[in-house]
C-alpha positions in Angstrom: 23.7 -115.3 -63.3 21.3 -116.0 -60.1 21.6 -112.4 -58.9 18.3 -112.4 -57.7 19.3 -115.5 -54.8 22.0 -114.2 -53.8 20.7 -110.4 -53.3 17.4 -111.8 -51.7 19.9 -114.0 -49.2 22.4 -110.8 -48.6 18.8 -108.6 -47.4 17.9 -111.0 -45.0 22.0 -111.2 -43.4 21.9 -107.6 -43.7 18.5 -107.2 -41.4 19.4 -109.1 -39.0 21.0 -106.2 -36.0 24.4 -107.0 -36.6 27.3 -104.7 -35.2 31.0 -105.4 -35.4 34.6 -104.4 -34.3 37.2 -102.8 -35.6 40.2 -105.7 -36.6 43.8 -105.0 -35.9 44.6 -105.0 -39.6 41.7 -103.5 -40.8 43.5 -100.3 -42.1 46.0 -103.0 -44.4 43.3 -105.4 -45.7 42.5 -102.6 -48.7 46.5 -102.9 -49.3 46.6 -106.7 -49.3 43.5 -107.1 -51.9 44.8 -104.6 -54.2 48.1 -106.7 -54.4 46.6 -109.6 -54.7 44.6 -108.2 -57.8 47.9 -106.7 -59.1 49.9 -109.9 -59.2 47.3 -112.2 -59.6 47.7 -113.8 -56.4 46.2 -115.7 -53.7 49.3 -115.5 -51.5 50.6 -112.3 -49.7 53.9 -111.8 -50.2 55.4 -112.7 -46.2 57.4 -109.5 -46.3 54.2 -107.6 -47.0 52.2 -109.2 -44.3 55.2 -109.5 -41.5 55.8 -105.5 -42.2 52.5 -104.5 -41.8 52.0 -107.0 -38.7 55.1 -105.5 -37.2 53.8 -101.9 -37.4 51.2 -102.6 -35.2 52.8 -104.6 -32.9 55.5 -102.4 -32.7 54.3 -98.7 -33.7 56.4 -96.1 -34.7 57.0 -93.2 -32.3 55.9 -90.2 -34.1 57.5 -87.7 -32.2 60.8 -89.6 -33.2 61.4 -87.5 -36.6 64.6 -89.1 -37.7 64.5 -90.0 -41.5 65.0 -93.6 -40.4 62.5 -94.2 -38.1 59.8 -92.4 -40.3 60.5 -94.2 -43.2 59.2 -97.7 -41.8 55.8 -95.8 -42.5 55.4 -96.8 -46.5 52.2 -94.7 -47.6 53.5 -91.5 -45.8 54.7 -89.3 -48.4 57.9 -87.0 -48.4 56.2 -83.7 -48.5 53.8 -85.4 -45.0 57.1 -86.1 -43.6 58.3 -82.7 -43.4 54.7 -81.3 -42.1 55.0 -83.4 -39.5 58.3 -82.0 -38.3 58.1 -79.0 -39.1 54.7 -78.9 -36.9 56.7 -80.9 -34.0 59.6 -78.6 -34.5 57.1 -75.3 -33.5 55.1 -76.8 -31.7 56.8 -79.5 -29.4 56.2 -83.4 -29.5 52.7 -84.3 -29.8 50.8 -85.6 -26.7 48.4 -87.4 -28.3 47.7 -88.5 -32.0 44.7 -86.6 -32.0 47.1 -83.6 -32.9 47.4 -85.1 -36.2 44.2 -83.8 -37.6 46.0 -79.7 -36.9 48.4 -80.8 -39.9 47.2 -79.9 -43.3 49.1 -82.1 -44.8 47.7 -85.4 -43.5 44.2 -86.1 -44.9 41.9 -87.7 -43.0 42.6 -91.7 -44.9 46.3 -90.6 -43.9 45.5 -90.4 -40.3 43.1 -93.2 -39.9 46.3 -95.3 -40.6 48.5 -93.8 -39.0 46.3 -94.4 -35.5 47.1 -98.1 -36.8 50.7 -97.8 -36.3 52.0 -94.8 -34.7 52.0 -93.8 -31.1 53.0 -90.2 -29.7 55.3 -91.2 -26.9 58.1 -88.8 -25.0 61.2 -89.1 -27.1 63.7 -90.6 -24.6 67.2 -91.7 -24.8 67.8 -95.4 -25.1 70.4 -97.1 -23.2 74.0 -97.4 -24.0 75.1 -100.4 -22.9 74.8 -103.7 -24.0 73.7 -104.8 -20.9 70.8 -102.4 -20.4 69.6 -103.1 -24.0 69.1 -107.0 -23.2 68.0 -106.6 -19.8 64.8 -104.3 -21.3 64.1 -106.3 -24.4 61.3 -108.6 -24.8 60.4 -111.6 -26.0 57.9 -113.3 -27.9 57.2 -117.0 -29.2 54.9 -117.9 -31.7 53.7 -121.4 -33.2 50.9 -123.2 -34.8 49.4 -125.2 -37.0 46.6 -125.7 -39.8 44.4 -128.2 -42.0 42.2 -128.9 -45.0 39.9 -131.3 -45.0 38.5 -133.7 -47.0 41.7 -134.5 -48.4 42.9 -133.2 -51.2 44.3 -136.2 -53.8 47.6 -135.6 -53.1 47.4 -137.2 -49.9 45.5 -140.8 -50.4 47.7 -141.2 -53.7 50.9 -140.8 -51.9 52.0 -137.9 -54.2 53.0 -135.9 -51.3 55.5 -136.7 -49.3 54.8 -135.5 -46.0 51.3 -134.8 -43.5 48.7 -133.0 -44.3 49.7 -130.4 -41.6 51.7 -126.9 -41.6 53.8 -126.8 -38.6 55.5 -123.1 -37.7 57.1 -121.8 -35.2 59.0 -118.1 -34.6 60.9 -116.9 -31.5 62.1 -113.1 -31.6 64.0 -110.9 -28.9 63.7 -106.9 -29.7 65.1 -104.0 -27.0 63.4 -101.2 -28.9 64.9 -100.4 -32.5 68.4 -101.1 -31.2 68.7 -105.2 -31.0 66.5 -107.9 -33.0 67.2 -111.6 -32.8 64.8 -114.1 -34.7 64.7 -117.6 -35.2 61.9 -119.4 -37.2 60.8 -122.7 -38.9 58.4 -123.9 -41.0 56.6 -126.9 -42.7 54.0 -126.8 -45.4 51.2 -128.9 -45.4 52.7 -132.2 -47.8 56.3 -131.5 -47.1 58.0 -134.2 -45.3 59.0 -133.6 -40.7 62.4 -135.4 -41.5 65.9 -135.8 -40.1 68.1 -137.8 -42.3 68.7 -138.4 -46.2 66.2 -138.0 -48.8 67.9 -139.2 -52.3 70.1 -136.1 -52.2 68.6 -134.1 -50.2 69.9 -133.7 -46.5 67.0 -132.8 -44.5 66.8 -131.7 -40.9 63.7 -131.8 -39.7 61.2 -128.8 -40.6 61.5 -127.9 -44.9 62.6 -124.7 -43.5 64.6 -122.4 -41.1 65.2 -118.5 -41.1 67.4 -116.1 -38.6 68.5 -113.6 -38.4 70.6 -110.6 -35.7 70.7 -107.0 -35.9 72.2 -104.1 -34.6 71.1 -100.9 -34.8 73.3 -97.7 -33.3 76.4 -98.3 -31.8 78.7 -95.5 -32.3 79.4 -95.5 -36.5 77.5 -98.9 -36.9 74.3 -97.5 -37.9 73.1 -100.8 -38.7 74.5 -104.9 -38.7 72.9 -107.8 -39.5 74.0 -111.5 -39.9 71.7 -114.2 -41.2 68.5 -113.1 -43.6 68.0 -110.2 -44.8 66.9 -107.5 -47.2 68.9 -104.9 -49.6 66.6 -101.6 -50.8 68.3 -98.8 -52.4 67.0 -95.9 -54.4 63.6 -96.6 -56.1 64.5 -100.6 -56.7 66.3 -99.9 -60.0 69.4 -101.3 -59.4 68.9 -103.3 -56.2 65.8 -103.6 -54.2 65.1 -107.1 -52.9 61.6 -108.0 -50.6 58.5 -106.7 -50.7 58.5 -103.2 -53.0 56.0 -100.8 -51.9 54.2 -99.8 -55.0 50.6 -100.3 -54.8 47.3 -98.9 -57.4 46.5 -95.4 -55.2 47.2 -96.2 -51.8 51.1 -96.0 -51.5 53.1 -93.3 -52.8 54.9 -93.6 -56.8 58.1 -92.5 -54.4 60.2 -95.2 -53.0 62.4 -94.1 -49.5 66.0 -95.9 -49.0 65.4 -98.0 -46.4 68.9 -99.8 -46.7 69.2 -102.8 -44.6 65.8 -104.6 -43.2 65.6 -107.7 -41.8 63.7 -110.4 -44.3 60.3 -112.0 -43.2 60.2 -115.2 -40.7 59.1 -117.3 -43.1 60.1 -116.1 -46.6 61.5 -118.9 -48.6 62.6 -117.0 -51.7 64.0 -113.5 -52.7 65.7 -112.9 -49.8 69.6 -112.7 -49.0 71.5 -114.5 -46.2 75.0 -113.3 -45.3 75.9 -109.8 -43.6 75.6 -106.3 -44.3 76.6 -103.2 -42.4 75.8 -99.5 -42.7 79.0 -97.1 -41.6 78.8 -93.6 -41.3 81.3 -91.5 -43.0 80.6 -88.3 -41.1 80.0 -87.6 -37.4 77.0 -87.1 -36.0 75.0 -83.4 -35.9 76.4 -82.1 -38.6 73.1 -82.0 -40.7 73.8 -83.9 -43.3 74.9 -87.9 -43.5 77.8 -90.2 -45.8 76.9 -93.8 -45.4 78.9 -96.5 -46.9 76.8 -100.1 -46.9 78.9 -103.6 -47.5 77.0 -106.3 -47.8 77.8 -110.4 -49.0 75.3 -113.2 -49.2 75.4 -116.7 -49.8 71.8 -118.7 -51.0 71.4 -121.8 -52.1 68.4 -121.3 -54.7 65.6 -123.8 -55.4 65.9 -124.3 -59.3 64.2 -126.9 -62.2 67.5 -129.0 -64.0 67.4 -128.2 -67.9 67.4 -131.8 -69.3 70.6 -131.7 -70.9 73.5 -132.2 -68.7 75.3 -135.1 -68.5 77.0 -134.5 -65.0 76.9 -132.7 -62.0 79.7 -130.7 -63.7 78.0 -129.7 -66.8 74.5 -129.6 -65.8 72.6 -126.0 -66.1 68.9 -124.9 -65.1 65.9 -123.9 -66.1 65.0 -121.2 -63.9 64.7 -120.2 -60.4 62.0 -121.7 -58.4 60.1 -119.3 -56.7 56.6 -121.1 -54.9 58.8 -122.4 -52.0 56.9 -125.4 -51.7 58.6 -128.9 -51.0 55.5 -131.6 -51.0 56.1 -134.1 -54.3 59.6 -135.7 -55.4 59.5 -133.2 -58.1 59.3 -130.3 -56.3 61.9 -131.4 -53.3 64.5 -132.3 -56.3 64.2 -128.3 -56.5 65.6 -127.6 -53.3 69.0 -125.6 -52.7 70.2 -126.5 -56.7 71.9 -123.4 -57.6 74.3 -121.6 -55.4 74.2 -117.7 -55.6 77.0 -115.6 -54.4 76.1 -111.8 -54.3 78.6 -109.3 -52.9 79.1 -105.6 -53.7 78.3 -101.9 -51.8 76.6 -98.9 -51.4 77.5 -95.0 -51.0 74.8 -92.5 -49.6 75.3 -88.5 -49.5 71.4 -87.4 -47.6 71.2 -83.8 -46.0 67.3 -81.9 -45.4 67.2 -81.6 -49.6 69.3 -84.2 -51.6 69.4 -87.7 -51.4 72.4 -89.1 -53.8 73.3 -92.5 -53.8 75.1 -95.4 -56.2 75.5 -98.6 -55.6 77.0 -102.0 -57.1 77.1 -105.4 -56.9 78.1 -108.8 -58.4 76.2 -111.9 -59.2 77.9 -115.2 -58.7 75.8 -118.2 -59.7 77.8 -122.1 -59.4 75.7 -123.2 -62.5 75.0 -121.6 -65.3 70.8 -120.5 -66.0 69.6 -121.9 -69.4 66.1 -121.0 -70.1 64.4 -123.5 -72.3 64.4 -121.7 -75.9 60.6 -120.2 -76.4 59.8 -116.8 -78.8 59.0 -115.2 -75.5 62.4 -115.3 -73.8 64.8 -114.6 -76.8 66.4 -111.9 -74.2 66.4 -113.7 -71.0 69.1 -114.0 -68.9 71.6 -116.7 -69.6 74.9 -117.7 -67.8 76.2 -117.6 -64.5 77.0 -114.3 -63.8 75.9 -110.8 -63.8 77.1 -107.3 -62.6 74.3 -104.3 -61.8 75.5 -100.8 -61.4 73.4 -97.4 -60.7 73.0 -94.0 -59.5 69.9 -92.8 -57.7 69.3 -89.0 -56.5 66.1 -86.9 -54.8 66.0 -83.2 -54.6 63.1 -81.3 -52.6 62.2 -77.8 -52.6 59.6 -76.2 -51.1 56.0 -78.5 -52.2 57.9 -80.6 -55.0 60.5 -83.5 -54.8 62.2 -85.0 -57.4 63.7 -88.0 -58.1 65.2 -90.7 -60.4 67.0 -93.8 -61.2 69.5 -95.1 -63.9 70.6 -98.5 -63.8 72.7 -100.6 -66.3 73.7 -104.7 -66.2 76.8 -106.3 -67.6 76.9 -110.1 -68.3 77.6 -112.6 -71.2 74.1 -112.2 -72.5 74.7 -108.6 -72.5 77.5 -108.4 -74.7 79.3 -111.3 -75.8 76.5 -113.2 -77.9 76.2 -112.2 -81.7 72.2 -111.6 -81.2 73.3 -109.1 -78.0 75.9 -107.5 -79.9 73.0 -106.3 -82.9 70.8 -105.2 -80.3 73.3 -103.3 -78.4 73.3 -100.9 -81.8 70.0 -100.1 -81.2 70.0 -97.2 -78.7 66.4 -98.5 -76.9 68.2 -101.9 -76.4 71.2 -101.0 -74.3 70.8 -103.0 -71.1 69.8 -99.6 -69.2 66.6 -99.5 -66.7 65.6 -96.0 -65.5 62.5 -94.3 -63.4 62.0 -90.2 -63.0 59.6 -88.6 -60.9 58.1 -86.2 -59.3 55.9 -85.7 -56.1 54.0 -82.4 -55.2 51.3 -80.9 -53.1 49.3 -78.5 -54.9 47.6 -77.4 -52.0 47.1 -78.8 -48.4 45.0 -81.4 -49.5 45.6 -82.3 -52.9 48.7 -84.2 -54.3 50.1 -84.6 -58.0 52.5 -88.0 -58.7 54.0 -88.8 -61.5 56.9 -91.1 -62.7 57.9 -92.6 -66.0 60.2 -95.7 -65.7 62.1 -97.4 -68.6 63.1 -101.0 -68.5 65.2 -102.2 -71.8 64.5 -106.4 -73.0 68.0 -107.0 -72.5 68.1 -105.2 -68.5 69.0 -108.3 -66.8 68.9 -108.3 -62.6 68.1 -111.2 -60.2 67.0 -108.9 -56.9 65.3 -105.3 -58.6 61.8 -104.6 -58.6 60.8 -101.2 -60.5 57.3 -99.4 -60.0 55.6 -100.7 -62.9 52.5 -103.3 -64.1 54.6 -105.4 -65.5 56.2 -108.5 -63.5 59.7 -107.9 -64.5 61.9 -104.5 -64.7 63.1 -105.4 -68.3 61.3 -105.0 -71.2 58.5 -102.3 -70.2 57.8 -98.5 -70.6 55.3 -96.8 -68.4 53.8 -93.8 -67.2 51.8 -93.3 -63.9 49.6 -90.3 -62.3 48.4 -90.4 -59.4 46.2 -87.8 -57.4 44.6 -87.5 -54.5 42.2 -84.5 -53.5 39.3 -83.9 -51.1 36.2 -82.8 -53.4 33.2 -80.9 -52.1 30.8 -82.5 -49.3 34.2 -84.2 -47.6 34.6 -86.5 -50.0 37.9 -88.1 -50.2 39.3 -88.8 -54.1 42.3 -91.4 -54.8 43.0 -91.5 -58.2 45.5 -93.6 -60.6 46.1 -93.9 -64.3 49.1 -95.7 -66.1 50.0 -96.4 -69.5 52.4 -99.3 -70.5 54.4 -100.4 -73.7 55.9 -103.7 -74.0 58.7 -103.9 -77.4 59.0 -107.1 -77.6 57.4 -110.3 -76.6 56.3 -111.9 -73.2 54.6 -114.8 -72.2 51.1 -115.6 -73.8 51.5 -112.1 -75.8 53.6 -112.8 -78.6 54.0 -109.2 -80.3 54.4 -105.9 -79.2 51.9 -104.6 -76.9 50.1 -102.3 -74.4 47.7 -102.1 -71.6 46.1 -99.4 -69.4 45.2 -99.1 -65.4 42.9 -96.9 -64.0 41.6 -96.8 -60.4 39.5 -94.5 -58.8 38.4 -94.5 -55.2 35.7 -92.0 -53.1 35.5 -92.3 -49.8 33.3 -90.3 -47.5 32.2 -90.3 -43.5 28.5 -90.2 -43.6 28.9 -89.9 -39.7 31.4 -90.3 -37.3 31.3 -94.0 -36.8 30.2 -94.9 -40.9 32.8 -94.9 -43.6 31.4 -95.4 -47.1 33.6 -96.0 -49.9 33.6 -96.3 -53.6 36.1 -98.3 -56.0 36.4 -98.2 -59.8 39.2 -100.1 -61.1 39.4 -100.3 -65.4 42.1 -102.5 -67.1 43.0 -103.3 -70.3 45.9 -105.6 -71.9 46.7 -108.1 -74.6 47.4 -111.4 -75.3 47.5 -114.3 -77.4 44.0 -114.6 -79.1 42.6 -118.8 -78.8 44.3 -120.8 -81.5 45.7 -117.6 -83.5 49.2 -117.5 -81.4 50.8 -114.9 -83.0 47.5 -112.5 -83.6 46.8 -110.6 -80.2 43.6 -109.3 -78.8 42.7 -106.5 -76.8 41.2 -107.6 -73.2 39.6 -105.2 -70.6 38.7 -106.0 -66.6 36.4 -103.7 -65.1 35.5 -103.8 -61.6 33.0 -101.8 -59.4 33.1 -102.3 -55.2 31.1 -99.9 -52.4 31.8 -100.7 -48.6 29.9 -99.9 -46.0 32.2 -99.8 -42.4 30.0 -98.9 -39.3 31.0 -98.8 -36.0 28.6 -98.2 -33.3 30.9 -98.7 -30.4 34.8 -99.1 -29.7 33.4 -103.0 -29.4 31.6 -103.7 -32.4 32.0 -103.4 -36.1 29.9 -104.4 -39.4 31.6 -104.4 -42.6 29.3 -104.9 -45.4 30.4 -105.0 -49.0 29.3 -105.5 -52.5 31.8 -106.3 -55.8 31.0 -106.8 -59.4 33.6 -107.7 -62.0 32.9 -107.8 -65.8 35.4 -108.8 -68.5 35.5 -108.7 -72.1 37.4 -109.5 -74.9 37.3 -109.2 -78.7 35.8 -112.8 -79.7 34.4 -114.7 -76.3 31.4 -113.3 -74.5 31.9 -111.4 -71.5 32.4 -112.7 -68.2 30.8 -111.4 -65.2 31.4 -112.0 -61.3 29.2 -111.0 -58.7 30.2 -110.9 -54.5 28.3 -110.0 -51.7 29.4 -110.3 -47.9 28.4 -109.5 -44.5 30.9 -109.5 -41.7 30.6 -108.7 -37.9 33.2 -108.9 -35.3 33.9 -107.9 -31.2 36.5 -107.2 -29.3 35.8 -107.1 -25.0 36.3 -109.2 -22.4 35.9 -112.5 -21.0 36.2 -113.5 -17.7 38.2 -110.5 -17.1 40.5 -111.2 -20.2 40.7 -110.0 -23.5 38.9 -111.3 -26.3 38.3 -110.8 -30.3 36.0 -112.4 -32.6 34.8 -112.0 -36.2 32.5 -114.2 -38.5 31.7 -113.3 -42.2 29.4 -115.0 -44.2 30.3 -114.5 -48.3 28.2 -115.5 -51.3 29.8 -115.3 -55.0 28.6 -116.0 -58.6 32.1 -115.6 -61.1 31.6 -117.0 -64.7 34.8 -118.1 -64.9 38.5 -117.3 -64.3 38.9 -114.0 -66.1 36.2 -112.4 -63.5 37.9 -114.1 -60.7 37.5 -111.3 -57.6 40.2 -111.5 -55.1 38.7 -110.4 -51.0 40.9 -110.4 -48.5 39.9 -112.3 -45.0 41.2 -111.3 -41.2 43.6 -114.2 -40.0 45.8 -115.1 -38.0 49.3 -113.7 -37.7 51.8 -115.3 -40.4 48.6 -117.1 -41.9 47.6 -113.9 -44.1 46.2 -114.4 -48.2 43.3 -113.4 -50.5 41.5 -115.9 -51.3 40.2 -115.9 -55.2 36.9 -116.9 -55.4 35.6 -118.5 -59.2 32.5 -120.6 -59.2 28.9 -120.1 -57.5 29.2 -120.8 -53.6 29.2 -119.6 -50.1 32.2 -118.7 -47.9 32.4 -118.1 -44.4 34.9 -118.2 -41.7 34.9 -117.6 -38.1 38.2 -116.3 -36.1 39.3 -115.8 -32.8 41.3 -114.8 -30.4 41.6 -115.3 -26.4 44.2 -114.2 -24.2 44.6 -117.2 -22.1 46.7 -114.8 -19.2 48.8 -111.5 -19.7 51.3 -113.3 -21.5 49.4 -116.0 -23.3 46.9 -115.4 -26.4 45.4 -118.3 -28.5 43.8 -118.0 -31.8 41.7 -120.4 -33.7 40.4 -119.8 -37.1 37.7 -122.1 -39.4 36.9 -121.4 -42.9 34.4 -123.2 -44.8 33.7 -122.6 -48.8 30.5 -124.4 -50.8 30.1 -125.3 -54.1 26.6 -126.6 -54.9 26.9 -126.8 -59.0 30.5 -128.8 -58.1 31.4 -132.2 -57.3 35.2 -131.7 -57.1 36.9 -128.6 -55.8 40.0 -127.2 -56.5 42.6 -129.0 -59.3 45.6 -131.1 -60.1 46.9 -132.6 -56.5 44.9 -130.2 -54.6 41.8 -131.3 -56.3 38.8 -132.6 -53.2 36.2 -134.9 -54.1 32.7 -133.0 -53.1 31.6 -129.5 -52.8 33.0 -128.5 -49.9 36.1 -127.8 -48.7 37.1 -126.7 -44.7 40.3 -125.5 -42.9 41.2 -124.8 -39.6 43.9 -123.3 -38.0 45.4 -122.6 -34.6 48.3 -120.4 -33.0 49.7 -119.9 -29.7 51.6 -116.6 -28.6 53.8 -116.2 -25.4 55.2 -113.2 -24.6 58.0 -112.5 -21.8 
């Protein structure tokens, strides 16, 4: 590797008086990387990014201690919940959020996010009427637009279908937590701006359109909501559809109940379209809560067509397609195949110690899903129907909670095929998924996790998503710790370690196998503008070795990264960073990576208005795929991802954003990577002929 070049080029960024400011996301962009290393992907999930976007648009009033409203914050822990209102409780509602740092509980990474998205306001009484709700809402209207240029093949070849433009747009009306109304559309870059017939696809304009209306809190209507939305019950066992909080060290192992949540803007797949409402059971101030949740959707899936089928009648798929993307003929005869019906109800018992829920729910599909027959999917879900059921429960007392999960699926596959009906004698194959944890503070500042979570190979369920490493709640057994503790000097440890079994075969790993994760993270404030942090991240899993299919060998990713964040003013930031990445396996060499950036931003005014800017310069040196390093990037709202960088280049980008008046902000964005050793980047239809490759973006906001 040219470590020497790229080190001698970071000193000379690095000496040059730089000073920066601090973004608006900057407390999430540790979050967003760490997914994107999980799942192995580029794109944030939009759930993800829109939740986290939302917090700070719209932060949480702290003083407000209701279960629901403190349980939008996902990385505050049970046991921090209960500090905080027990301190509010004795001491009155905070005036500022500088009263955080009197809570024990909250450590000092806790409370540099909550700044992010939490405000200490007057708790005041909302109004009643319908009128008054409308009349004090607001609005906001958001749209915009980006590019890649050169071209990418797709387009001069006329394998895509469309421009090489995304188009978006999103209008929402909230009053407070009480009313939401959104509407939003969107159009990836390649996908066809069309109204009319496209072979037999109907097509109406933009690829894709969302909405969605909620109430919150009229009189036993806790919460309504037609159009999209999101289902998350208990710790995801047994129904838990979105984005699932479960993050290496930085979110808790626990999951709360959120219930009904409104689905992203511009989420194409995962979520549920219908209506649901929450009812409560019992009246209001009698310290403890029944809800009973009904909800019904009706999606039309994108899917891939199995070959065989002779008719419309008869004709089965493949699988669920998941990218959302609409640019080529082959990926448009995807769109809206399979019809899925889901329909079904939950029951909650909650009072200041127990949580106790169950919940079911049936799955209607119009076709029936036939996986293509491969060693790896022997146990894959088959047919055109399915029925989850589950109980879910929490108990706290005093500095512990505990909690747990057991879920169990009922379908054809399950029990009317001859293969099904041998497994179900084994005990370890019934089509049962479980989790059990527990949760407790061993002193003020240190915290003990752990959970253990069980997902059979015959589990099947279309909307669950269990704390795990795995991608799928079937067919996994794991155990995770997690701990957190300040050390001597004020040095702030997160720590992580998990264990995972597999039974029976998955894709590329074709035997029984294993992996570990461990992550470690110091932090310390030098001073009281500097942050300096640590990461260690070890993992280790199998897989197919080359050419030997059914032999597996033993692979292990190590990655070491130390951050620098200084802020010399309210104004400016510097974030400086350095990341190496090593892999190994049994036969090939290792594989090393190497990434070094610099980046500076502002926030002030201009001509008497606000104003925001950031550039980052990035060089990388990454053997090859396997040491692929994921960094995240500040963008623009709805435009987040982590790009992956491979290769040896340079990266920078440049972002901005002007409020044009009070009610008017306008943000521009321009990225351009290098590739000197390449004369293509990128692959298949994406592919660019040269070494470079530049986007722009732009977005407008209105708000009134």
């Amino acid at each position: 590797m040219r470590l020497r070049r790229i080190i001698f080029l970071y000193l000379l960024i690095i000496s040059t008086p730089f000073a920066a400011a601090q973004s608006d996301d900057a407390a999430w962009g540790e979050i967003m990387e760490l997914w994107a290393d999980q799942n192995d992907s580029e794109t944030i999930p939009d759930d993800l990014a829109e939740q986290l976007l939302d917090l700070c648009e719209n932060p949480v009033n702290i003083n407000d201690t209701s279960y629901e409203n403190l349980s939008l914050i996902p990385f505050l822990t049970d046991f921090q919940r209960k500090a905080l209102c027990a301190y509010i409780l004795q001491n009155g509602q905070l005036v500022s959020l500088n009263e955080l740092f009197m809570i024990s509980a909250l450590d000092t990474n806790t409370i540099r996010m909550l700044r992010q998205v939490s405000v200490a306001e007057p708790v005041k009484d909302t109004p009643s009427s319908l009128r008054e709700l409308l009349k004090k809402g607001h609005n906001t209207f958001v749209t915009g637009t980006k590019s890649t240029f050169p071209r990418s093949r797709g387009y001069p070849e006329d394998i895509y279908l469309g421009s090489p433009y995304r188009f978006y747009f999103k209008y929402a009306f909230k009053s407070g937590d009480r009313i939401s109304f959104q509407l939003s559309g969107d159009k990836d870059a390649g996908e066809m701006f069309y109204f009319g017939q496209s072979g037999d696809k109907n097509l109406y304009g933009l690829d894709y359109y969302g909405y969605h209306l909620m109430l919150n809190k009229f009189g036993r209507l806790k919460k309504t909501i037609v159009g999209k939305y999101h289902l998350q019950f208990g710790q995801g066992a047994t129904l838990w559809s979105g984005y699932a909080p479960w993050i290496s060290g930085t979110t808790p192992l626990y999951r709360y109940n959120v219930g009904i949540r409104p689905a992203s803007a511009f989420c194409e797949y995962g979520f549920l379209r219908g209506a649901a409402t929450t009812i409560a059971l019992m009246p209001e101030g009698r310290g403890d809560d029944l809800d009973l949740t009904l909800f019904y959707s009706n999606v039309d899936r994108d899917a891939t067509a199995s070959s065989s089928g002779d008719s419309e009648q008869t004709q089965t798929y493949q699988s669920i397609y998941q990218s959302g993307y609409h640019r080529t003929s082959n990926e448009l005869s995807k769109k809206g195949n399979l019809n899925e019906q889901l329909y079904g109800g939950n029951l909650r018992y909650r009072n200041s110690h127990i949580s106790a829920g169950a919940t079911a729910y049936a799955t209607v599909l119009d076709k029936a899903i036939e996986p293509a027959e491969y060693v790896y999917n022997h146990f894959a879900f088959r047919g055109k129907n399915n029925f989850n059921f589950g109980v879910d429960a929490s108990y706290s007392i005093r500095n512990f909670l505990f909690f747990g999960e057991a879920a169990m699926s009922v379908n054809e596959t399950s029990f009317l095929s001859d293969d099904a009906a041998e497994a179900m004698l084994k005990s370890d194959w019934m089509p049962l998924a479980a989790v059990v944890g527990m949760h407790t503070h061993l002193a003020s500042n240190n915290t003990l996790s752990a959970v253990f979570r069980y997902g059979s190979p015959t589990y099947h369920n279309l909307h669950a998503d269990l704390i795990g490493q795995g991608s799928s709640v079937a067919n996994e057994r794991c155990f995770l710790l997690l701990f957190k503790t300040h050390l001597p000097f004020y040095i702030h440890l997160v720590s992580s370690a998990s264990y995972s079994y597999y039974p029976t075969l998955r894709y590329n790993v074709y035997a029984p196998s294993s992996g570990v994760d461990y992550y470690l993270d110091l932090s310390k404030e030098i001073a009281h503008n500097t942050l300096l942090e640590v990461k260690y991240r070890y993992k280790q899993s199998q897989r197919n070795r080359p050419e030997q299919t059914y032999q597996i060998e033993t692979v292990n990713r190590q990655q070491l990264q130390a951050t620098l964040d200084y802020r010399p003013s309210q104004q400016w930031r510097m974030l400086s960073r350095v990341v190496y990445c090593r892999f190994n396996g049994e036969e090939d060499d290792p594989k090393n990576g190497f990434l070094v950036f610099h980046e500076i931003s502002w926030n002030g005014l201009l001509f008497s208005r606000p104003v925001t800017a950031g550039l980052r310069l990035s060089m990388f040196d990454v053997d090859d795929y396997d040491a692929r390093i994921y960094s995240y990037e500040r963008d623009l709202q709805y435009e987040y991802g982590v790009p992956m960088l491979m290769g040896r280049g340079m990266r920078c980008f440049v972002v901005g954003r002007y409020s044009i008046t009070p009610r008017i902000t306008l943000a521009l964005k321009y990225t351009l990577s290098y590739y000197p050793d390449q004369q293509t980047v990128g692959s298949g239809y994406e592919k660019i002929e040269g070494n470079k490759r530049q986007e722009i973006k732009a977005q407008l906001r209105m708000n009134f």
